[in-house]
N, C-alpha and C positions, 0 to 999 in steps of 0.2 A: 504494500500500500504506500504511494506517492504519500510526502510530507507537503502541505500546502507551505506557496514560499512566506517569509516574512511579511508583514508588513512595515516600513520605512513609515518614521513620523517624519511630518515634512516641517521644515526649516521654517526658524520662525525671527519675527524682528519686532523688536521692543522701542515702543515711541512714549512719551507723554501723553496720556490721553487726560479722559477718554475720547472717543472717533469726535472729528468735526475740529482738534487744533489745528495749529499750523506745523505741527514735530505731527500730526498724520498724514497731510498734506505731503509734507516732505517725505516721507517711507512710503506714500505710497509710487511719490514720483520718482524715490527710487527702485523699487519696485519696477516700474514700468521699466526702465532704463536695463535695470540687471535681468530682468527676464527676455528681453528685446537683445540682449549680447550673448545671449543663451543661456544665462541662469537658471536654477531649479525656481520653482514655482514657491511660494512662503507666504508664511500667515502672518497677519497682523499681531502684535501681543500687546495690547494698551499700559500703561503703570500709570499710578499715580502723582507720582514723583518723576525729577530727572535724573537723580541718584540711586534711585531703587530700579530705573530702567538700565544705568550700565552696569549696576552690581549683578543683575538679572546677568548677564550676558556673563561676567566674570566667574558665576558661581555654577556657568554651565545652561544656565534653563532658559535660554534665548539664543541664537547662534550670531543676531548682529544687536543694536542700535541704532538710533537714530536722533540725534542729539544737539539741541543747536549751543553754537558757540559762541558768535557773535551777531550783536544788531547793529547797523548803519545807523541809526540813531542812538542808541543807548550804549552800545559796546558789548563787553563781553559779557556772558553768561556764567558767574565766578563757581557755581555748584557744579558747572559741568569741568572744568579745569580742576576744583579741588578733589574732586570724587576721582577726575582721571588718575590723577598726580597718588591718589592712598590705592588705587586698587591698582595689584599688575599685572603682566601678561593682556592686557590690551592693547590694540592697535588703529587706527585710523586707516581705512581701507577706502575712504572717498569723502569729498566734501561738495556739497550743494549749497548754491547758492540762491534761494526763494523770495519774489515780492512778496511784500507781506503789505494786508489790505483788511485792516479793523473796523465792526460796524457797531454800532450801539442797538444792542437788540435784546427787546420789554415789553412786557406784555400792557405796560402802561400805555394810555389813551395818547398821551403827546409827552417830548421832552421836556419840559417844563413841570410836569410830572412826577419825574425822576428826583428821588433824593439819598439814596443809594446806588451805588456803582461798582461792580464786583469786578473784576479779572485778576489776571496773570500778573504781578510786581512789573515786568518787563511793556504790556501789553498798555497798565495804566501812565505808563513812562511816554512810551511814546504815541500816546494819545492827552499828556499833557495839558498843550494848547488849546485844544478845543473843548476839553472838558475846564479849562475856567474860560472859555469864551462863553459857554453856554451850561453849563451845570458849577457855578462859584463855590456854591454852596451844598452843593450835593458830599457825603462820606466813601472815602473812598476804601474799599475793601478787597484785599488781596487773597489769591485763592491758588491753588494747585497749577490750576491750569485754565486755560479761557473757555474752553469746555465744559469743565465742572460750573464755571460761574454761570453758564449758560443754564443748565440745570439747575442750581439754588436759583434762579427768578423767575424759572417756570410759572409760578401763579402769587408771585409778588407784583402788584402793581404799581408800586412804590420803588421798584430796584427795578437795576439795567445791568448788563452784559455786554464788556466789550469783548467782541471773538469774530472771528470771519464768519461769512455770511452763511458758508456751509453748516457752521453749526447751530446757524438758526433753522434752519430744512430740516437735518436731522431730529431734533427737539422741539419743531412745532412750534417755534418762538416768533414774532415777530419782528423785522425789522425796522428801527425807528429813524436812522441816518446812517448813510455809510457813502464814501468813506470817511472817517475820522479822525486817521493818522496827520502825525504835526506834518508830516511833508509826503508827494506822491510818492518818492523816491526812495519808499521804505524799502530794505532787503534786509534777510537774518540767512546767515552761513550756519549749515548744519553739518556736521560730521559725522557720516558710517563708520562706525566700530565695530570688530568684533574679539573675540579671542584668538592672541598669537598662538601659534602653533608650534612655530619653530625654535628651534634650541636657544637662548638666551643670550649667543655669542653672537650669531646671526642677524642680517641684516634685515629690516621688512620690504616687503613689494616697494617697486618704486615709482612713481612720479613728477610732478612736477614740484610740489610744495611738499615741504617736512618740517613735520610739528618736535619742539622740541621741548622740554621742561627740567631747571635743571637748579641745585643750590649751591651752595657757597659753604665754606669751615668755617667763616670769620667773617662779622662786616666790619672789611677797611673801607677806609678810602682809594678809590679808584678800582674796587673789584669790579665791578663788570664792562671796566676799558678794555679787558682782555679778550673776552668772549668775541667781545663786537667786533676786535683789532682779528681777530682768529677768521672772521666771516670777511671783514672787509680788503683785507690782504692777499685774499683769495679771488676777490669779483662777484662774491656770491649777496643778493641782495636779501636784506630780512624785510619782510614786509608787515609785521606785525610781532610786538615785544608788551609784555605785562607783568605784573609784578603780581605777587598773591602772597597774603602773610602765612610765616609755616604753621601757625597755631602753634609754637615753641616756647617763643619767647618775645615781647611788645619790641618791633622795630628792626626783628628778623624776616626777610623774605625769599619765596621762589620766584625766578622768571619762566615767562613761556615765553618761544620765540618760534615763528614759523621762517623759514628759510626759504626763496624763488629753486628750489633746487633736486636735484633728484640724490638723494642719501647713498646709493650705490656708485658715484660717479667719483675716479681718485679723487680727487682735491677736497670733497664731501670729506669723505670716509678721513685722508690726512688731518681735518678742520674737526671732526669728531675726537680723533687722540690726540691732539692738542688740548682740546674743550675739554679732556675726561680728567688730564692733570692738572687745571687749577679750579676744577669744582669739586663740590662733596658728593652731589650725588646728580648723576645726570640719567637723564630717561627717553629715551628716542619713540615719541606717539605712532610715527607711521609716516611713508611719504604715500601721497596719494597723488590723484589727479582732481582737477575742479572743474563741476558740472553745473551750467546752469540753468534753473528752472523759466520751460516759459510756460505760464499757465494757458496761454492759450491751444497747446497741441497735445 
């Protein structure tokens, strides 16, 4: 008697949810992109968090992420960089780059209406402007995700919801204005992650950009003229440098630095062992390539 074969769980990728943000937005549209270059097929996995979606990934029970990094108004996204920098064996396997387009959506009769305002910390940022051009007075209240807030106003007619318009569809909610981001020009860079695989010595997949994160034994003065002397001496451009405090000690920090550069290419890899002996601890994210979203295809 024949053994019937396996069945194969399929592959799955962890966003901020729940469905209808803009971190599902972004997996799905990578999604489209990896299944279109021949990728296996994969399920969405919603989290609550953006720390709980890449520890997901690190602890095994997700195979990627999907995780934004930075926003063109607000800047980086410091949970997703702290959370990278404690968990290891991660990697950066792609970066997308998404417009990002916020509605105010309530089931209240008109804006003026509104005296609560729920979203995302990031979401109510860069919707600033327009929420004291037209709500002064309204409290503003910070949530998981633009999603979830979309859901607490369900049948609040005194509270709004800033989140993309899909997730008023989803939810049944209405929409009261959109757009309402401070400028058109909004984009947030998300980053695919998943678990490295390969030996520790090892380099990752390469592309165009490489994410770096890295500390110091000591703050003197003039430590991090090295780093940069190490990149700049080379021709290799950094296009993005941050600092994050190590949670050690008040006035101790990490930098993260992204590099125009592909990590396997000599001059990289030399600019690597240079970098490794005057830090304390350094961490190579991933070089990936950059993809960017146009919502209209």
């Amino acid at each position: 008697m024949s053994k019937s074969p396996k069945s194969i769980a399929p592959k799955s990728v962890a966003y901020l949810g729940p469905p209808g943000t803009n971190s599902e937005a972004a997996a799905l549209a990578y999604l489209k992109h990896y299944e279109a270059t021949g990728g296996e097929e994969c399920l969405l996995c919603p989290l609550p968090t953006i720390a709980q979606t890449l520890r997901h990934v690190a602890q095994g029970l997700a195979d990627k992420a999907v995780v934004p990094v930075e926003n063109s108004l607000e800047g980086s996204v410091p949970v997703t960089l702290d959370t990278l920098w404690q968990l290891d064996r991660l990697s950066i396997r792609q970066a997308l780059v998404l417009p990002i387009s916020h509605a105010l959506i309530s089931p209240a009769q008109a804006v003026a209406d509104v005296v609560r305002v729920y979203s995302h910390p990031q979401a109510l940022a860069q919707c600033q402007e327009w929420l004291e051009q037209n709500l002064p007075k309204a409290q503003l209240i910070p949530t998981n995700s633009t999603s979830e807030a979309v859901v607490q106003v369900h049948s609040d007619v005194a509270a709004a919801a800033i989140a993309p318009k899909r997730a008023a569809e989803l939810y049944g909610v209405p929409v009261l204005a959109h757009p309402i981001s401070d400028r058109a020009d909004n984009f947030t860079r998300f980053w695919v992650v998943s678990r490295e695989t390969t030996p520790a010595c090892a380099y990752p997949p390469g592309g165009t950009h490489t994410s770096l994160g890295f500390s110091f034994p000591a703050n003197v003065p003039g430590t991090l003229v090295q780093p940069m002397q190490v990149f700049a001496s080379r021709g290799i451009n950094l296009s993005r440098i941050e600092s994050r405090p190590t949670k050690r000690e008040l006035g101790e920090y990490l930098f993260f630095i992204d590099i125009e550069c592909d990590i396997r290419t000599p001059s990289a890899q030399t600019a690597i062992e240079e970098l490794t002996a005057c830090t304390e601890t350094l961490k190579i994210f991933g070089s990936y390539n950059l993809l960017t979203i146009n919502p209209n295809t």
